[in-house]
N, C-alpha and C positions, 0 to 999 in steps of 0.2 A: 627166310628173308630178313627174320627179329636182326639178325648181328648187321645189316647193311644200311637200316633205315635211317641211322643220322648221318651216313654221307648223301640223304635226296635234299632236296631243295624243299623249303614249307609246302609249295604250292603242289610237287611231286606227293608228298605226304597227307594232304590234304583230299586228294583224288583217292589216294587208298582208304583212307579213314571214311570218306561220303559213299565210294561204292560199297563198304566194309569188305575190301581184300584185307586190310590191316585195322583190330580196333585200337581202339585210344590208349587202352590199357597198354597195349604192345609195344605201340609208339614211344609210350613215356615210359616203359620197363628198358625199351631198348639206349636211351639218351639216361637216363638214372646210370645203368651198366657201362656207358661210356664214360660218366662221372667217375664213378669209379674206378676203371681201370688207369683215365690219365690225369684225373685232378690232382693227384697228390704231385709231381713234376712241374707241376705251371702255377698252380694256386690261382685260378679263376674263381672256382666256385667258392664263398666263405661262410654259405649259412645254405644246405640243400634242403629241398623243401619234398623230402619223398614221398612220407605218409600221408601230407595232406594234397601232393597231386594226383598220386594213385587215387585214393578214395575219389576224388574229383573227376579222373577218367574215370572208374568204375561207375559212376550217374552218371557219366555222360553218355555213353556207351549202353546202360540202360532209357537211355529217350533219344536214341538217334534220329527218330523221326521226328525229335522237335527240332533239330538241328540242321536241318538244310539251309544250304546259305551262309552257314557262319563262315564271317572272310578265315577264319586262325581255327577252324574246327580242328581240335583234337594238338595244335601246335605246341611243342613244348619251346618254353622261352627262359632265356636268363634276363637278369631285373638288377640292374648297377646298385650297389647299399645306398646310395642317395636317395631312390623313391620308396614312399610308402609302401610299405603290401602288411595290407591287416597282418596282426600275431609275429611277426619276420621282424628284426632287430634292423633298427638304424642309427650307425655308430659314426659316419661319415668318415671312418675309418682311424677313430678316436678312441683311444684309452677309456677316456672318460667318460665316454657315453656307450661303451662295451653292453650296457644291460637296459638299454632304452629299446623299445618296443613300439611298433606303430600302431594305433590305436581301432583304422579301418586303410583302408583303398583310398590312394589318391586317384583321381581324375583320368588319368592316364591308363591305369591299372584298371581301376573300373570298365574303360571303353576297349580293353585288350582283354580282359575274360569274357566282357559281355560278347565278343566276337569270336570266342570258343579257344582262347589261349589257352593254354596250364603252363603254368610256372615253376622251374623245377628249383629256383633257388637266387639267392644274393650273389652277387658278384663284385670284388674286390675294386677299391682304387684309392686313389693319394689320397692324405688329409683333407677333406674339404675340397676336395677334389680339382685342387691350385697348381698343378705339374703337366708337363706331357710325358710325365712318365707316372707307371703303376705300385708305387712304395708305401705303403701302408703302417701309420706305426703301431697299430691292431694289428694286424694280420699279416704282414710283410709284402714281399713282393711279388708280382706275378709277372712270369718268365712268360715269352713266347713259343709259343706253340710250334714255329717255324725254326727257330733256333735257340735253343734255353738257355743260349749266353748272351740271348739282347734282350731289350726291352719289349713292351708289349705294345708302350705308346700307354699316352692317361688323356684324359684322368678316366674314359671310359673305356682301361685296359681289361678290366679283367671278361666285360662283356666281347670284347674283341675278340680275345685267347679263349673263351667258351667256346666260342661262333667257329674260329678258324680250325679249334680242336675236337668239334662235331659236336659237346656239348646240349646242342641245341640251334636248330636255324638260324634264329633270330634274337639279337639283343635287345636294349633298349638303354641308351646314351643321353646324356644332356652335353651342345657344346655354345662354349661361353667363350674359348680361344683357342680350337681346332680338338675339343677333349673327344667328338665323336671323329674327326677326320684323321688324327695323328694316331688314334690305335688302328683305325679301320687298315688304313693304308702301309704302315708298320708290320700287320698279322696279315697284309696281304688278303685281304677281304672286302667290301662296298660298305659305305656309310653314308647315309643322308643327314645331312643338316640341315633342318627347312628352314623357313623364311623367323624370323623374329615376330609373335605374335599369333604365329599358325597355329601351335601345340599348347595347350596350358598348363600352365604348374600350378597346382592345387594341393599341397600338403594336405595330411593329415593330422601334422603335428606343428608345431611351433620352431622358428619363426616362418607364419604365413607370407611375407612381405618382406620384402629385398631393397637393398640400395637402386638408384633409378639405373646403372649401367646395363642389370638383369634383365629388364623389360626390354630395352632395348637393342641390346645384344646376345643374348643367349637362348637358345631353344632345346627341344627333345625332340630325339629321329633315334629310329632302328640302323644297327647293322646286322648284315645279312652275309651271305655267300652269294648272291645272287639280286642283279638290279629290280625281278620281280617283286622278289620277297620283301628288299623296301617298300616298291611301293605298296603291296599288301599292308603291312602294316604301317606305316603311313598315312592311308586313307582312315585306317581304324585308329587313332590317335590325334588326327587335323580335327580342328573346328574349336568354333570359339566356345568360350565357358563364361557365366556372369560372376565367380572365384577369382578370374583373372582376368580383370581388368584392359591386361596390354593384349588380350587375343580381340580377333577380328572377324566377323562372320562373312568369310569371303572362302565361297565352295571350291570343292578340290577338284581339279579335272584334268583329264589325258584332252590333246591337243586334236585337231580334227583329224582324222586320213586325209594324207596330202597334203597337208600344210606345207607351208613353205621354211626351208629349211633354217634356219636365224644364223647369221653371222660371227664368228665365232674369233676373239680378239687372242693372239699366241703371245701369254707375257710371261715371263722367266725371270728376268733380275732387276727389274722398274723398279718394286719397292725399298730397292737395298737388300735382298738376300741373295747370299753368297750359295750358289745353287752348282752343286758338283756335275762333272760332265757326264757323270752316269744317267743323274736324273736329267740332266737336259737332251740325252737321248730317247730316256723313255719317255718327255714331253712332245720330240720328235715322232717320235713313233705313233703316239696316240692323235696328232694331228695328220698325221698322213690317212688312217682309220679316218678320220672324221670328212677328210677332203674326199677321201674315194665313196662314202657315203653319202655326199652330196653337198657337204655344210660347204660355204665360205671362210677358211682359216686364214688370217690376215695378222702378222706382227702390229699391236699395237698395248697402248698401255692406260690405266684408268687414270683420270689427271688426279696430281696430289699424290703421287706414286707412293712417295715412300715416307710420306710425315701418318697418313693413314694409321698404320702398324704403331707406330708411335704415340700420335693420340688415345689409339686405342691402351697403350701400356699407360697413358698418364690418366687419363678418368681409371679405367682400373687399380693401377697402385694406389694413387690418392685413396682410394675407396678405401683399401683392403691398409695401406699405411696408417692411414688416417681413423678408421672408422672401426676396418676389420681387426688386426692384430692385438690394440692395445683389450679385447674382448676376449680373443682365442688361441692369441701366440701362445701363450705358455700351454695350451693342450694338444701342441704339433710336436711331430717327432723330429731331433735333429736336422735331419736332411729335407724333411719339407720345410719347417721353419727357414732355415738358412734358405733355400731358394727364393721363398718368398721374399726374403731380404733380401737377397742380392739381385734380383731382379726386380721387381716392384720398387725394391728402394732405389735403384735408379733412376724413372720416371717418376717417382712421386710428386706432385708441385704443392706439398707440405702444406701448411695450415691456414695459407693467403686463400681464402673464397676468391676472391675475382679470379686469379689463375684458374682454378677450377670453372668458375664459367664461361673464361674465353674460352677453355680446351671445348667443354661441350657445344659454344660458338662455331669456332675451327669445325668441329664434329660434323655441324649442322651443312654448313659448307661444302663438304668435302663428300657429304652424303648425297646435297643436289647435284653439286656439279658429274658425279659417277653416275648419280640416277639418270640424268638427260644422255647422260656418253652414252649409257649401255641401251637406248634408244637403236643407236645405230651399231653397237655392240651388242644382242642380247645374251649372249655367253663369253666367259672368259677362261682358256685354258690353261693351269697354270701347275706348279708344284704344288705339292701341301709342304712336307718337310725340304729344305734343299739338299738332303742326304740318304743314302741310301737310308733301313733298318738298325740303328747304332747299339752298342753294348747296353749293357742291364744299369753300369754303374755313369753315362755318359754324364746326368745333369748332376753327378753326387757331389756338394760341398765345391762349386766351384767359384773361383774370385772372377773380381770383379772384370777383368779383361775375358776370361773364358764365357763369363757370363750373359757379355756383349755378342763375344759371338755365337754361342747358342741361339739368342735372339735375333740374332743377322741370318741365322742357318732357317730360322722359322718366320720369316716375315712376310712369306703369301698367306700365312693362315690369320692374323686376328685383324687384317682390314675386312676380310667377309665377315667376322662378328662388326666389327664399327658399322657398318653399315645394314647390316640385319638381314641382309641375303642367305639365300639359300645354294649350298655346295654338295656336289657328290663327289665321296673322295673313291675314285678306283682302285685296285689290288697293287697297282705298280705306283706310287706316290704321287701319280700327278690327281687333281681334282676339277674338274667342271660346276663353275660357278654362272648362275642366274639370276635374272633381276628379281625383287622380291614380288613374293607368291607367285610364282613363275619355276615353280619347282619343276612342272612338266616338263618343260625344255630342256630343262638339266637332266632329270634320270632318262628322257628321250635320246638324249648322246650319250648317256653313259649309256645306254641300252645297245647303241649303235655299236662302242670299242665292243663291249661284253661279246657281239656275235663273232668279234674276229676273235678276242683274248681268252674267251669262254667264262664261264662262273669258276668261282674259288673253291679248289679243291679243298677237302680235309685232311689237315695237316697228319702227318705221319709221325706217330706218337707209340 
């Protein structure tokens, strides 16, 4: 059974591991072994962590009986270079910080072993992780798993291409402007994004504290093959932390049996994205699943369509023009550099403070008037990318017209960060978005397509 167990699902795995048909040790020899045979084609993995998860299954495996209950007993997980994990290098995929090291466990990391993870290693992504694409000027780029001529999606590509290439069940993602939904869905896999404030970021290194858009906009969610296995880990990573300030103690829970179904709003190209008829088929498709399932799917669209997407690009670039670049441009590699530029520097509203506080006015706005909508909206089904899977070189070095329209091709994905909602992106590009902390409702209909579209295979490598 060793050579099958990274194409089961965590929760598959997890049953073997508690009964012991399979121990720990197996489990993570068998996903080590899969590293190896297709990491070198994709470059997911960029720091493995063999020795020290064996020895870690090996005591685990000696005190099974302290271990009943662990949600991730025995789970082997990939961990994006972004998060701490004690001894494991954090380079944010920089030259310059190539031999920096994390000191202990961040927060996240901590509440993912205490619930019986193993960790089998780092996982690649852009500079600083400012792309939806996976280009690395450390470590280069990570191909998809599904076709090693496109991209993987970023900036949480390389945990995507693990996840989709058997690697490992379960990822672990931060997305700030679709960086867990655009690989998820790209590698043909599920991603959650929860709510703004749900998940904490607690470094263990320096800088502990962020510009104010992070708090407000950005969170950490797993991707999976399977809507289960998010929410497995999910549960083990939600809750508030006194480290982080913007989290909120507000419990996480699956919805009654029999609830009643929430209304579910079909928008497509409201915010200004140029959305191909391929995908607007497959947003077809997944609302016709959802109508025979029970939900209300009704053509409509969140007010403020499409300046949303927008603001969201002008408090970010600001930030990152203004604050971030003139600090860490010069330690980006060409093509992430340039992107930053020529997108960020398009939005930027440059060194006037007051522009900068009416955008986060605008923000404030734009945030009510959706929150009261999605009242009688409480799901909204829509694209992530408007394009199918795109080549590996698609955002390489483009001007300034191509680079408008990459961001018209992505503009259902950064109004769910402006507003700090929670989204699940599915295997086929569309995503299921919910009002905040209301993530139940969302992986509840993804849970719904998943019975008809099934869980994500492993990619054929």
């Amino acid at each position: 059974m060793a050579e099958n167990l990274w194409g089961l699902t965590a929760q598959q795995m997890r049953k073997l591991v508690q009964s012991r048909e399979v121990s720990r040790v197996e489990l993570v020899r068998a996903h080590l072994d899969r590293l190896e045979n297709v990491n070198s084609s994709i470059n997911a993995v960029v720091e493995p962590r063999a020795d020290q998860v064996l020895a870690e299954a090996e005591a685990a495996d000696r005190n099974h009986a302290d271990r009943s209950g662990l949600a991730l007993d025995g789970i082997p997980l990939s961990i994006k270079d972004h998060f701490d994990v004690q001894g494991m290098k954090h380079t944010e995929g920089l030259p310059a910080l190539a031999d920096v090291r994390s000191p202990a466990d961040e927060v996240v990391i901590q509440r993912l072993k205490a619930a019986g993870a193993m960790i089998i290693g780092k996982t690649n992504q852009p500079d600083l992780q400012i792309r939806w694409n996976t280009i690395s000027h450390l470590y280069g780029a990570t191909r998809n798993p599904r076709n090693l001529e496109n991209t993987a999606g970023g900036s949480s590509g390389g945990d995507a291409a693990a996840v989709a290439a058997g690697m490992a069940p379960i990822g672990l993602g931060l997305d700030y402007g679709g960086s867990i939904r655009v690989p998820a869905t790209f590698c043909e896999i599920y991603g959650l994004r929860p709510s703004a404030g749900r998940t904490p970021a607690v470094p263990s290194l320096p800088p502990f504290d962020s510009p104010p858009t992070v708090d407000l906009m950005a969170s950490i969610g797993p991707l999976a093959r399977c809507v289960e296995d998010l929410w497995s880990a999910y549960q083990v990573i939600a809750g508030a932390h006194p480290a982080d300030p913007a989290t909120l103690p507000i419990p996480v829970s699956r919805s009654e049996p029999g609830a009643v179904r929430p209304r579910v709003a079909r928008m497509v190209d409201q915010t200004g994205a140029k959305v191909s008829p391929e995908i607007v088929a497959r947003l077809d498709a997944v609302a016709r699943i959802l109508q025979e399932a029970g939900y209300e799917v009704v053509d409509a669209a969140i007010p403020n369509a499409r300046r949303a997407p927008e603001v969201w690009a002008e408090l970010i670039g600001t930030e990152l023009m203004e604050a971030g670049m003139p600090v860490f441009g010069d330690k980006l590699g060409e093509s992430n550099r340039q992107h930053i530029e020529a997108l960020f520097g398009i939005y930027s509203l440059g060194k006037d403070s007051r522009r900068f506080i009416q955008a986060f006015e605008e923000r404030r706005k734009i945030v009510r008037e959706a929150a009261l909508w999605m009242e009688g909206y409480p799901l909204v089904l829509c694209p992530v990318a408007g394009m199918p899977t795109p080549s590996l070189a698609f955002d390489h070095l483009l001007d300034k017209a191509q680079t408008l329209h990459l961001f018209d091709q992505m503009r259902n994905i950064p109004w769910v960060n402006l507003m700090g909602i929670p989204s699940v992106a599915l295997p086929n590009g569309i995503q299921i978005v919910g009002r905040r902390f209301h993530e139940a409702q969302a992986l509840e209909a993804a849970a719904a397509v998943e019975r008809v579209i099934g869980a994500a295979s492993v990619a054929a490598l």
